[in-house]
LUMDONU-116441 format. One record per residue (C-alpha): x, y, z. Coordinates in Angstrom, 2 decimals. Each point is the difference from the previous one (the first is absolute). Example, Ala and Ser with C-alpha at 12.3 -4.5 7.8 and 13.67 -1.06 7.14 Angstrom:
        xx        yy        zz
     12.30     -4.50      7.80
      1.37      3.44     -0.66
END
This chain:
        xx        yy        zz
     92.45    134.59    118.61
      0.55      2.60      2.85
      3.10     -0.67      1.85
      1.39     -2.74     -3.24
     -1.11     -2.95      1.86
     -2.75     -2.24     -1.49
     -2.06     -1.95      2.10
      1.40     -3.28      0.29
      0.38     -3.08      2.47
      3.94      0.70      0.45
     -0.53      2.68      2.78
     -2.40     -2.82      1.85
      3.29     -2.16      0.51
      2.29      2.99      0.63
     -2.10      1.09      2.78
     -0.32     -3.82      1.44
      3.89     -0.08     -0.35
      1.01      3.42      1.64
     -2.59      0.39      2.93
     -0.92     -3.87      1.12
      3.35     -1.62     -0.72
     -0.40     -2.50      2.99
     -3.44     -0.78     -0.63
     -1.03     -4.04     -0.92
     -1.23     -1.65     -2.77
     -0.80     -3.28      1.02
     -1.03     -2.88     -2.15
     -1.49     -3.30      0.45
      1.78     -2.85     -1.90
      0.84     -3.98     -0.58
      3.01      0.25      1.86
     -1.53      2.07      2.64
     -0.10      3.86      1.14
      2.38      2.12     -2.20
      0.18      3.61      1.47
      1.99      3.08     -0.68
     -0.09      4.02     -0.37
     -1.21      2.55     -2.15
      4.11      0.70     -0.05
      0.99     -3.65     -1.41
     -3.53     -0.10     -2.20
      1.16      3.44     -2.15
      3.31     -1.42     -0.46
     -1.53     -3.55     -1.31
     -2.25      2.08     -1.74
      3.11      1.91     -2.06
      1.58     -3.21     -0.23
     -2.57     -1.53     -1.79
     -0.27      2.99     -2.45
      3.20     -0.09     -0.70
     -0.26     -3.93     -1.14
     -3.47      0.98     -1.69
      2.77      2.11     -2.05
      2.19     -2.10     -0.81
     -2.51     -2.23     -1.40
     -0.95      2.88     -2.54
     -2.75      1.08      1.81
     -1.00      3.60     -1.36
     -2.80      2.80      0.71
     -3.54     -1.72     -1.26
      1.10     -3.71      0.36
     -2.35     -2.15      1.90
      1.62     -2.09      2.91
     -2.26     -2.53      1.07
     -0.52     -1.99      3.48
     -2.16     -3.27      0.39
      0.49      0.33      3.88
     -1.66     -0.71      3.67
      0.19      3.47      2.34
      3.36      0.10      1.24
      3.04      2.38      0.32
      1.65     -0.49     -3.63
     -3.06      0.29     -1.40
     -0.13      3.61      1.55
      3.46      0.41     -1.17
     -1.12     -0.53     -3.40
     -3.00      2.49      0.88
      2.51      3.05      0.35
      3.19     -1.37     -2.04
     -1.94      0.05     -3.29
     -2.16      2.91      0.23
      3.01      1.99      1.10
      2.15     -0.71     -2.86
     -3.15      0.60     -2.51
     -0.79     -3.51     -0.76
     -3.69     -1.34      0.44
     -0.57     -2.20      3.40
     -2.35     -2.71     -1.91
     -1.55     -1.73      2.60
     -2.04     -3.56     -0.87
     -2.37     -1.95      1.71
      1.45     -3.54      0.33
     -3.58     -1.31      0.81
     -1.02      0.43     -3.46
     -0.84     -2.90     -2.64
      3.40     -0.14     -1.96
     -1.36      0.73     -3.45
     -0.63      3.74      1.60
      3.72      0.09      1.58
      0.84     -0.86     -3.58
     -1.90      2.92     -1.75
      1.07      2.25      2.51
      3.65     -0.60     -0.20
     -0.06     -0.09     -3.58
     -2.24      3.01     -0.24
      2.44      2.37      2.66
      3.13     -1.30     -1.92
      1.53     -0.58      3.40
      3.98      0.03     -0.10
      0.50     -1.21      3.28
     -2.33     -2.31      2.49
      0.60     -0.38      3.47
     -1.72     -3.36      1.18
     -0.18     -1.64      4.05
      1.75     -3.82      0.28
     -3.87     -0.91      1.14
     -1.30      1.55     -3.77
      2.55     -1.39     -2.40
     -2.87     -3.06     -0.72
     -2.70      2.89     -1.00
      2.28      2.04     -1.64
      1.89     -2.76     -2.47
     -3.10     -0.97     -2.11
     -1.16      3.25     -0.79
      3.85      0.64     -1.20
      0.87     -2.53     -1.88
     -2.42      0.66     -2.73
     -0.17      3.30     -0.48
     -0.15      1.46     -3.52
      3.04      1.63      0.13
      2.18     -0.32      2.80
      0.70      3.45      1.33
      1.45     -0.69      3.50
      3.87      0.10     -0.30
      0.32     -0.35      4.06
     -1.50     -1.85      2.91
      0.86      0.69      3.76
     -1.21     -2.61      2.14
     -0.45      2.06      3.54
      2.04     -1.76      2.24
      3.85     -0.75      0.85
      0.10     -2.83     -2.84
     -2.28     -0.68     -2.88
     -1.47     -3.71     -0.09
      0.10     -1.99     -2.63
     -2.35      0.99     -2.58
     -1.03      0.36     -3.67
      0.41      3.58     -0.12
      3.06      1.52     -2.32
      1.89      2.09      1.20
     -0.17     -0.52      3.19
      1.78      1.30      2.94
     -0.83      0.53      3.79
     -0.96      3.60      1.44
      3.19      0.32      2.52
      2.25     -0.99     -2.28
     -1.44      2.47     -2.72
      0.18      3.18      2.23
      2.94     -1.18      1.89
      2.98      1.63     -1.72
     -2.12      3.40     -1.13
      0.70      3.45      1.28
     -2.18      1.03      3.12
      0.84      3.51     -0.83
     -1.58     -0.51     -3.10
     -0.75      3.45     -1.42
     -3.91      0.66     -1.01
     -0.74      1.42     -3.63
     -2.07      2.91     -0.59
     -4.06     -1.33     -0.60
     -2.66      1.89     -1.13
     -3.49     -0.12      1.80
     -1.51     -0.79     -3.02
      2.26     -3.29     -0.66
     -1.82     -2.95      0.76
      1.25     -1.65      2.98
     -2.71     -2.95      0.83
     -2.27     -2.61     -1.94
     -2.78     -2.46      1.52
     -1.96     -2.17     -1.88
     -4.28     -0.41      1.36
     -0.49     -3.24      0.83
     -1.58     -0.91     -3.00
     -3.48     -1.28      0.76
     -2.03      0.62     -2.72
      2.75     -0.54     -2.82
      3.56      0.40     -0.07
      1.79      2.30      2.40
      0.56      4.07     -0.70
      3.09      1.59      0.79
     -0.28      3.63      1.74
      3.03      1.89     -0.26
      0.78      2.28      2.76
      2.78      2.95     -0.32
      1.77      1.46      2.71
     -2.18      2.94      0.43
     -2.71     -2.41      0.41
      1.45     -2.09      3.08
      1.07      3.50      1.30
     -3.06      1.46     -0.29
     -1.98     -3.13      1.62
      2.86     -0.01      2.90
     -0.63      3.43      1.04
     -3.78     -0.84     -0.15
      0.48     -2.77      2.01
      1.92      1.44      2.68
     -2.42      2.91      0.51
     -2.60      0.02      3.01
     -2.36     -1.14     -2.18
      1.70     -2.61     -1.55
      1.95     -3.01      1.71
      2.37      2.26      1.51
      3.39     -2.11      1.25
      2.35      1.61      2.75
      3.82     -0.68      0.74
     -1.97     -1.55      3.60
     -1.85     -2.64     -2.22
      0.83     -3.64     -0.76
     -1.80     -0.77     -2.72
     -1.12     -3.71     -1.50
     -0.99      0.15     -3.57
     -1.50     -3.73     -0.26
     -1.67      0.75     -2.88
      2.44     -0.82     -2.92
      3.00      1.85     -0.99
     -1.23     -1.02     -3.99
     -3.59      1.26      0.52
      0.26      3.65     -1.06
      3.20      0.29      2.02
     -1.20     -0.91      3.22
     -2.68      2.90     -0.34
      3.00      2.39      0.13
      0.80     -0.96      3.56
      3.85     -0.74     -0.79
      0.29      3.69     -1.11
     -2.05      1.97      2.23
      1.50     -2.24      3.24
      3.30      1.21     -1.52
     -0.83      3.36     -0.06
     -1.14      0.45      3.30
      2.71     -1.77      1.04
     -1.37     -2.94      1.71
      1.35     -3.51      0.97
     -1.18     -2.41     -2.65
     -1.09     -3.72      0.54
     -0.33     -2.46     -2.42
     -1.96     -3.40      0.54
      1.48     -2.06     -2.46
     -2.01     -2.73     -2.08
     -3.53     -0.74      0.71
     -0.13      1.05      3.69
     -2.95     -1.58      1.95
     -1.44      1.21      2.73
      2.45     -1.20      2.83
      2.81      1.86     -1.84
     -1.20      2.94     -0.35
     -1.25      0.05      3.56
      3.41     -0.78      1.13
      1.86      2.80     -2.09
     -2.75      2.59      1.22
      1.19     -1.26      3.28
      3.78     -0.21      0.00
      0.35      3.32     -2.27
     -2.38      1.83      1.70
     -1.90      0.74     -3.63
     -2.46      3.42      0.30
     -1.32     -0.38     -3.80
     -0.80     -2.76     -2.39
     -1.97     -0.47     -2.83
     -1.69     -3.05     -1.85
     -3.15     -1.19     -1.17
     -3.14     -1.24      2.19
      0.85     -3.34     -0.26
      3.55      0.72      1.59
     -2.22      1.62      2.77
     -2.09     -2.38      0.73
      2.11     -2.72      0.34
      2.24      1.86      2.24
     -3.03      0.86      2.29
     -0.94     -3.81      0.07
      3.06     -0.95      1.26
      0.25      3.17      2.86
     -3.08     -1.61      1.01
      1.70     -3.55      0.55
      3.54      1.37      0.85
      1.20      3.01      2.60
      1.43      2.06     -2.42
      0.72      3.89      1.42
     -0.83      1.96     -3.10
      0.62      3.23      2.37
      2.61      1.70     -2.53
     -2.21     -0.41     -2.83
     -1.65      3.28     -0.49
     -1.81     -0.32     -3.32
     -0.50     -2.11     -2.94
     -1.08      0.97     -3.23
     -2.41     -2.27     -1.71
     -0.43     -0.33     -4.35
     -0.36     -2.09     -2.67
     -4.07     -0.88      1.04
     -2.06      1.65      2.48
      0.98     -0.59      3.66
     -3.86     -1.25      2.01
     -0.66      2.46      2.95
      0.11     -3.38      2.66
      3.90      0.11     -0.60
      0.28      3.74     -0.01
     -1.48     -0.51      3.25
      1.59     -2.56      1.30
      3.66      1.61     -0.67
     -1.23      3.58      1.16
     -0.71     -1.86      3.37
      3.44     -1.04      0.01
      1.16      3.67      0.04
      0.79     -0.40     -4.32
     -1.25      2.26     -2.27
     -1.07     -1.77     -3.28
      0.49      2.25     -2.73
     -1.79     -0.98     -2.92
      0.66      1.30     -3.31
     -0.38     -0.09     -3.78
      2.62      0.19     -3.28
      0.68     -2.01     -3.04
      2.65     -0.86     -1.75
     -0.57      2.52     -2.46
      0.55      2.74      3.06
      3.36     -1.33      1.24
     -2.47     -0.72      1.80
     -1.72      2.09      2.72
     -2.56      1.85     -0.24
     -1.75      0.22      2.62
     -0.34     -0.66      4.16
     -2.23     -0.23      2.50
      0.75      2.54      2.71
     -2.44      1.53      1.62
     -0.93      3.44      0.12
      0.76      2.52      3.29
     -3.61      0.72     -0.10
     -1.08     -4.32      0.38
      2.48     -0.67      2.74
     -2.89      0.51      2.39
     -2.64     -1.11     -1.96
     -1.48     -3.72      1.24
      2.17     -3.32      0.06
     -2.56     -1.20     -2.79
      0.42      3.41     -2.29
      4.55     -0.46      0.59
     -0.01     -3.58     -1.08
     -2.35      0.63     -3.16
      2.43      2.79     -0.92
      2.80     -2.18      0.73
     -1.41     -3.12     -2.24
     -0.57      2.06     -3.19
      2.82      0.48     -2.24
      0.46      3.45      1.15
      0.91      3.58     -1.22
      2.23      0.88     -3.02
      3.40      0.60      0.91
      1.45      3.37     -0.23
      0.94      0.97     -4.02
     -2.50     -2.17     -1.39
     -3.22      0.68     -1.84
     -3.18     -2.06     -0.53
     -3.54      0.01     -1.64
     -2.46     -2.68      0.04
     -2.25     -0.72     -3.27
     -3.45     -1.86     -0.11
     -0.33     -2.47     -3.15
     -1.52      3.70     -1.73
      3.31      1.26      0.78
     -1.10      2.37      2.62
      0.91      1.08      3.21
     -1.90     -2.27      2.65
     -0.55      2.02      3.41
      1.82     -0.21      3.04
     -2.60     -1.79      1.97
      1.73     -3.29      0.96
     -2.67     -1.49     -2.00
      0.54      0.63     -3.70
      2.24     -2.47     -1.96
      2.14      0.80     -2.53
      3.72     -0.80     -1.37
      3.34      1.99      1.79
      2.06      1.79     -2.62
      3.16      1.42      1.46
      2.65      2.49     -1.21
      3.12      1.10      1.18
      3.54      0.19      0.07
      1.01     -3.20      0.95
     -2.79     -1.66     -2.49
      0.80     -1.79     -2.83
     -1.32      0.95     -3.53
      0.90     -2.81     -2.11
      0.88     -3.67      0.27
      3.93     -0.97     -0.80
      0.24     -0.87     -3.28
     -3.63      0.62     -1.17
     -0.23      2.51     -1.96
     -3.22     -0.98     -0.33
     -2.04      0.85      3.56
     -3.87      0.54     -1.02
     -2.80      2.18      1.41
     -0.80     -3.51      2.59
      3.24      1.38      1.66
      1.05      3.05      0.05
     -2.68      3.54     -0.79
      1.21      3.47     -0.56
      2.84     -0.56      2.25
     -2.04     -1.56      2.61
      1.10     -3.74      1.08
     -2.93     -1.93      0.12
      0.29     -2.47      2.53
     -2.72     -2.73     -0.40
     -1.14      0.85      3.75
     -3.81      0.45      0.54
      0.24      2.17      3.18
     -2.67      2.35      1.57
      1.37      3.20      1.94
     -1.75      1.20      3.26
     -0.66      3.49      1.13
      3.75      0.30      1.88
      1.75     -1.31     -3.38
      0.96     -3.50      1.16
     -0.07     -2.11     -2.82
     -1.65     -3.68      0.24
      1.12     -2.68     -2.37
     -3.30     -2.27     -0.57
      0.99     -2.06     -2.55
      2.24     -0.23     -3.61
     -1.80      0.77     -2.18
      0.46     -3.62     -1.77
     -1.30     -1.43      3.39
     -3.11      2.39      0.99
     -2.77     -2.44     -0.22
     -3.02      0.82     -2.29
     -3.23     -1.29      0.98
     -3.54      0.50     -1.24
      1.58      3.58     -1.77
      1.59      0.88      3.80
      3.35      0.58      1.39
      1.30     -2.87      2.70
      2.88      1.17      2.00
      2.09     -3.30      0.32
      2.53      2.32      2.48
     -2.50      0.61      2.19
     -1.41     -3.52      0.04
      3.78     -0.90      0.70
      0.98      1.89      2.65
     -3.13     -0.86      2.53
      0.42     -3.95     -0.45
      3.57      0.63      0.57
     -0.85      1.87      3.27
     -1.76     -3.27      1.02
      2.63     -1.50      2.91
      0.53     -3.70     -1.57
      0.41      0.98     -3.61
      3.56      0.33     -1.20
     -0.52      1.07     -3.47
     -2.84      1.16     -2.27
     -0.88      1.00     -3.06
     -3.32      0.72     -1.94
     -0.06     -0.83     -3.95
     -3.17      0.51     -2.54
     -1.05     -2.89     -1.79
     -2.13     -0.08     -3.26
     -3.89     -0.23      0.79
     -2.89     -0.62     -2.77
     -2.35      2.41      2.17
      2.00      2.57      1.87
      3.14      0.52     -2.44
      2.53     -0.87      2.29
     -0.60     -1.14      4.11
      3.05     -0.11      2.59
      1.52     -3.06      1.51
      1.56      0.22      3.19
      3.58     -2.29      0.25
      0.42     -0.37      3.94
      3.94     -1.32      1.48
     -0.78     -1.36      3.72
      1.30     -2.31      2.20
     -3.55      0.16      2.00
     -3.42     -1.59     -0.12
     -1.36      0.59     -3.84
     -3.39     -0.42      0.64
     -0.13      2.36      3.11
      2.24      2.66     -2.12
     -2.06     -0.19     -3.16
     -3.46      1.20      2.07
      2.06      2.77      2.18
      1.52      1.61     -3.08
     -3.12      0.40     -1.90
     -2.11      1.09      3.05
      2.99      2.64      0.37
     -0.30      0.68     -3.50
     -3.57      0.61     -0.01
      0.10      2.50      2.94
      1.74      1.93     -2.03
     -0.47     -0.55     -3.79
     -3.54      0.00     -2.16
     -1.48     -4.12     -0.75
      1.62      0.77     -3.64
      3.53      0.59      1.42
      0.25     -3.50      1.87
      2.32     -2.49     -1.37
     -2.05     -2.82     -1.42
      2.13     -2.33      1.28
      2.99     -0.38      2.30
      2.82     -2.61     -1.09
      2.89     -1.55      2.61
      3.28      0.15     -1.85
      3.53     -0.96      1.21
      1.47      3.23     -1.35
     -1.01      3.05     -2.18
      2.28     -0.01     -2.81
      2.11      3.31     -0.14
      1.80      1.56     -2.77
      3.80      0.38      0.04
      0.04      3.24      2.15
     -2.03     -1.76      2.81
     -3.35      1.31     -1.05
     -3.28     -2.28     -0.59
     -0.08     -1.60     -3.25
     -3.71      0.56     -0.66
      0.44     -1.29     -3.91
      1.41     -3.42      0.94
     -3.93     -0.44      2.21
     -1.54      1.35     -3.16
      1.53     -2.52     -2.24
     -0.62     -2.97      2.70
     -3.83      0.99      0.57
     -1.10      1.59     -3.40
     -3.91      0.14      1.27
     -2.64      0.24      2.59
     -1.10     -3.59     -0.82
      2.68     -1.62      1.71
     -1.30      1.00      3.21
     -2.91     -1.62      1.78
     -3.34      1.96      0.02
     -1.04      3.34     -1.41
      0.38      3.01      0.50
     -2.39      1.91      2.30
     -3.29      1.73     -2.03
      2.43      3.37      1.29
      2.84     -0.86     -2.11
     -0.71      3.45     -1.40
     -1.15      3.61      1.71
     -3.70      0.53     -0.83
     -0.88      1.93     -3.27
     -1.15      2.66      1.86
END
């Protein structure tokens, strides 16, 4: 390498260190606000290396956390990677039979587990296979009583340990992160991620045309610190040398109103649903979201009523794309010099799609022929993606078939169409595009214009078995309002906009949409629950399906 220095997460917290030494990390907890500087943070940082150490921690071993978003857990971010252990992150809202099979599967040597979690995490240790844990930390000042062995508590385990700690020579190709998907259609996949990787996704990040972070930002990542690292905000915050807030566990709308008002927070980042509840309670509360400058919207498509709604707040939504498989951007939604003075309507299409491919990436979209499908914003087809912060393989499946991966190219499961600019539109997975009468049924599209409906808090649109048509969508409606008077103003909405054979055949009134462990819609557990179009009153309209024509 020109100049002998790999590339490498160590000059991220070097530069944090050196230039913004007095600059906060602030974190939400139990006992309260904890805050300090980028100054005390390094030195934790080295301190907790140098116990990682001690333990027998080497280059290559996994270190794993089963934690809320909070300031050790970004200790552990930088204090493993640094020392060339993997940061395994895991989802504690997953059934414990996956925890299980992913701890025994990473062969994690140390797990770093939240008081609130110890319940979760217990069963899925205490019958693993083989037991390869030899340490837990419980993340606090004293570890509760619990089944776990060996146990100790996370200020007592870095307490005594050198904060001058001195950082090992790591290669950009040793690997330096592991997340596990979430595991909906089978048991969870690991994706390994080196250091070159979370480098090379950093520096992506932080361009103009990424999610760029600047030492004037306080940024919010609500979306979890164990779902694909926070989306890489921990790092790239770091490396611009911002002042980092942390929310804590399961933040509802009220708290994260209050810490975007007390901490002045310019940038956070969640899914919809995070969104939406925060702009139902804005519209109850005074909140002054004045510092707040932009918000960047994944994990399902963001509906162009609350892109609206926050842009007449003076908030830029910035909606984007990745998967876990990406580490995980890939792309965002910014628009074009040549659109800023194109019409309101033409800015907040632009801005609802998932957007253009950030800088160092590649992509192609394929037709079920495997060809090329036009740039038209019409065309369907699914998003393969390349590049160097995209995965090849699955951890510890040697295995990976052609359903996965192609020549190289990721493919993603994503039926998108592209339009004439480039932006790239999600319309459905394609395990969830709905097939009727031999036709393609958006269920995105469906989703986001009942969601722009003012009473309806959550939607979702699901296809259902049909003896005629193949499949027919189902509409599944959260509202607090009038049913009856909803049902008739989201169809005639619908059919302003959509052909007879797109319309839901039927709208159903649930508490709740199910979601998955990362906060996204679990559209399998409605499949399993309503299995076909019988269940529903009435037929389906003689237009379930386009004409033959």
């Amino acid at each position: 390498m020109p100049g002998g220095t790999d590339q490498t997460l160590r000059p991220f917290l070097w530069r944090s260190e050196r230039f913004y030494p007095d600059t906060e990390i602030v974190s939400r907890t139990a006992d309260g606000i904890a805050r300090y500087t980028y100054s005390e943070y390094a030195d934790r940082v080295r301190r907790l290396a140098s116990a990682l150490d001690a333990a027998g921690i080497t280059a290559g071993d996994r270190v794993a956390t089963f934690c809320w978003n909070h300031h050790r857990h970004f200790e552990v971010y930088f204090a493993a990677v640094t020392m060339g252990a993997q940061l395994h992150t895991i989802n504690p809202l997953l059934p414990v039979d996956h925890v299980r099979h992913i701890i025994n599967e990473a062969d994690d040597r140390v797990v770093l587990v939240d008081p609130s979690l110890l319940e979760a995490l217990e069963p899925a240790v205490e019958s693993l296979a083989s037991n390869p844990v030899e340490q837990f930390v419980v993340m606090g000042e004293t570890a509760p009583e619990t089944e776990l062995d060996p146990v100790t508590d996370y200020e007592s385990f870095i307490g005594s340990h050198d904060p001058a700690f001195d950082w090992p020579a790591v290669s950009e190709d040793q690997p330096a992160g592991l997340c596990y998907t979430s595991g909906t259609t089978g048991k969870p996949k690991g994706v390994e991620y080196t250091q070159q990787m979370l480098w090379t996704h950093t520096m992506a990040t932080q361009s103009p045309q990424g999610i760029p972070i600047a030492d004037d930002d306080v940024v919010m990542p609500i979306v979890p610190m164990f779902h694909v690292n926070a989306w890489g905000i921990p790092f790239s915050a770091t490396a611009g040398g911002a002042k980092h807030v942390y929310p804590g566990p399961s933040p509802d709308p009220e708290d994260i109103a209050q810490l975007i008002e007390e901490e002045n927070v310019t940038l956070s980042a969640g899914v919809p649903t995070v969104w939406l509840g925060l702009q139902e309670y804005v519209r109850e509360h005074e909140v002054d979201l004045s510092s707040l400058d932009r918000v960047v919207v994944g994990g399902s498509a963001a509906p162009e009523s609350m892109i609206e709604w926050f842009g007449g707040h003076g908030v830029e939504v910035l909606h984007a794309w990745g998967m876990t498989e990406m580490t995980p951007i890939g792309t965002v939604s910014h628009l074009k010099h040549d659109l800023e003075d194109e019409s309101k309507e033409t800015r907040i299409d632009k801005r609802s799609k998932q957007g253009l491919l950030v800088p160092g990436l590649e992509f192609r979209v394929i037709d079920d022929a495997g060809e090329q499908v036009p740039w038209d914003g019409e065309a369907f087809g699914e998003l393969l993606v390349r590049g160097p912060w995209v995965t090849t393989e699955y951890f510890a499946r040697p295995d990976a078939t052609e359903e996965e991966f192609a020549d190289g190219w990721l493919k993603t499961g994503d039926v998108v169409t592209v339009d004439p600019d480039g932006y790239v539109e999600i319309v459905d997975r394609t395990k969830d595009v709905i097939k009727s009468g031999g036709e393609w049924i958006s269920s995105v599209e469906l989703e986001n214009v009942i969601m722009g409906h003012d009473a309806v808090e959550e939607a979702t649109v699901i296809g259902v078995e049909h003896d005629r048509w193949q499949e027919r969508p189902i509409a599944f409606v959260v509202t607090g309002d009038d049913e009856g008077t909803i049902e008739s103003e989201v169809l005639a909405v619908l059919d302003e906009q959509f052909p007879k054979w797109w319309l839901p055949d039927d709208v159903v009134f649930i508490e709740e949409v199910p979601k998955t462990a990362t906060g996204k819609f679990a559209k399998r557990v409605l499949r399993e629950q309503y299995t076909d179009a019988s269940v529903f009153d009435g037929e389906p309209p003689e237009e379930a399906a386009p004409d033959s024509e």
